[in-house]
Every structure is written in C-alpha cells, then in structure tokens.
C-alpha positions in Angstrom: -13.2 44.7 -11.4 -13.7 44.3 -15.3 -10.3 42.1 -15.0 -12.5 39.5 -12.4 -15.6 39.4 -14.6 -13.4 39.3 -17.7 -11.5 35.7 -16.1 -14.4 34.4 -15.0 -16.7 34.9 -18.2 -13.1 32.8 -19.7 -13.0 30.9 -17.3 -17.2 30.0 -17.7 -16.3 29.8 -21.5 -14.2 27.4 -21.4 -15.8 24.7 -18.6 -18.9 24.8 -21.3 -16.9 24.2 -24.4 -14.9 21.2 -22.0 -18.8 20.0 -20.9 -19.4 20.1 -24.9 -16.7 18.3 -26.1 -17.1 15.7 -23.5 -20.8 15.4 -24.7 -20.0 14.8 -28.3 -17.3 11.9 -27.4 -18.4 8.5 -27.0 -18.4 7.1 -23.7 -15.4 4.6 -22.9 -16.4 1.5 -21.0 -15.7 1.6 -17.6 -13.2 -1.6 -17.7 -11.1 0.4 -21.0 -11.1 3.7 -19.4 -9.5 2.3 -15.8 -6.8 -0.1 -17.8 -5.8 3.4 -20.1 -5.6 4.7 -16.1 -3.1 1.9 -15.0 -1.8 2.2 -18.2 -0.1 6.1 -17.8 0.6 4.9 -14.3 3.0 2.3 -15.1 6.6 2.6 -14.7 9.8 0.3 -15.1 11.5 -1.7 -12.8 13.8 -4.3 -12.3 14.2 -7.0 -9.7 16.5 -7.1 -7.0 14.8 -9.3 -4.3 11.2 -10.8 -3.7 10.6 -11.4 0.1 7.5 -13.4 -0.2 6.9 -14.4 3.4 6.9 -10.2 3.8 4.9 -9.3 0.8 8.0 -7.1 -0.4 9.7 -6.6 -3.5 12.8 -4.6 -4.0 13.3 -2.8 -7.2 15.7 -0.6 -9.4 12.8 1.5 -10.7 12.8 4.4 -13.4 10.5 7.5 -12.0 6.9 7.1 -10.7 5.3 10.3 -12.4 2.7 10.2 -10.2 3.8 9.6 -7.1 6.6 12.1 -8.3 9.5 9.9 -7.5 12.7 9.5 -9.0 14.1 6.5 -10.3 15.8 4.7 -7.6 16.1 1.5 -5.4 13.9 0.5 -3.1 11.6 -1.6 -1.3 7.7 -1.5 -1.9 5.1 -3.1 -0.6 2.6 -5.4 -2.6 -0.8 -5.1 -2.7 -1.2 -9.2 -3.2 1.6 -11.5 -2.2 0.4 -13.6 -5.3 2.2 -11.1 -7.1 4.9 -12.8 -6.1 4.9 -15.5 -7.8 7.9 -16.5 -9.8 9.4 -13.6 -9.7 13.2 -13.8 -9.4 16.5 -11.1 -9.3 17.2 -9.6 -12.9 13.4 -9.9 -14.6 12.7 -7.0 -15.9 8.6 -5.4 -15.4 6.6 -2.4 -15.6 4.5 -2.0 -12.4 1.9 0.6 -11.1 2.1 1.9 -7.5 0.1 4.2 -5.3 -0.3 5.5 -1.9 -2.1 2.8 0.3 -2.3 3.6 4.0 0.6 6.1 3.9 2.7 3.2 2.2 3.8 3.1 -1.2 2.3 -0.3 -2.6 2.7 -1.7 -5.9 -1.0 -2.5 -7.4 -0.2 -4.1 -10.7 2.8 -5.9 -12.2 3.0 -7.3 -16.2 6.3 -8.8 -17.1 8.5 -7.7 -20.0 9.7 -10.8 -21.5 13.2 -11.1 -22.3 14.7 -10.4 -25.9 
C-alpha cells in the first residue's frame, strides 16, 4: 500500500513541476510550434518515379521515426498532387508522412538542392 501512495505522490510531484515549468516558458506561436512539429517529422528520400495522373510518388526513403518504418522503397500517396510538380527520378528531398485514411500519405515535401 505505502509503495501505491509513494508512486502516486511521485507521480503528482512531478505533473506539477511539468505544469510549472510549462507556466514559466513563453508561449510559441501556433504557426512556429506546428513547423518545429513537421520539422522532427521529416525524413529523407529520394526519387524513383512521380506518377502524377495517380497522385503517387515512389521513393528510396531513410526511416520514418514516427510511423516506425525502416528505410526502404516504396510508393506513397500524396496529400496534393501539386506536389508533384517538377519533380523528377534522382532529386533528392526530405518529406513528412502520416497515416491518412489507413494510407500512408506524404503531407510536406522541401527539396535538397544539389551540391
């Protein structure tokens, strides 16, 4: 019994002093707090064929954290076709992806630029 009240008077202890800290910190905008999100989200890719008229693109990715994927090859779905756009075999991009309707979508591309 005094090992239950001793975890939860810990566990009490510590939400406050997490409730504190988050008190003293200055608030983040909305906008910088999302793009810090998509940010940790991101994960390289390469390209290995656009299919625009299917709203695919096939990549040779590095792990997706999140979605806890290994790096592989495969085909994803795009959340906007315009992401399309000018995209060819061989660029190199990081890209975010998620879980949309069971299907793993990319959200967000940015391009690397070449060196």
């Amino acid at each position: 019994m005094s090992g239950r009240l001793l975890a939860g008077g810990l566990i009490a202890a510590l939400t406050a002093a997490a409730w504190q800290v988050q008190a003293q910190s200055p608030a983040s905008p909305p906008a910088a707090a999302a793009s810090a999100a998509v940010a940790v989200a991101m994960a390289d890719g390469e390209v290995r064929k656009v299919d625009p008229g299917a709203g695919k693109l096939t990549l040779r990715h590095g792990p997706i954290a999140h979605l806890d994927m290994p790096g592989m090859t495969m085909v994803f779905k795009v959340a906007d076709p315009k992401m399309l756009t000018g995209l060819k075999p061989g660029d190199k991009l990081r890209f975010s992806a998620d879980r949309i309707q069971g299907a793993i979508t990319i959200t967000a591309i940015e391009r690397v630029p070449p060196p």
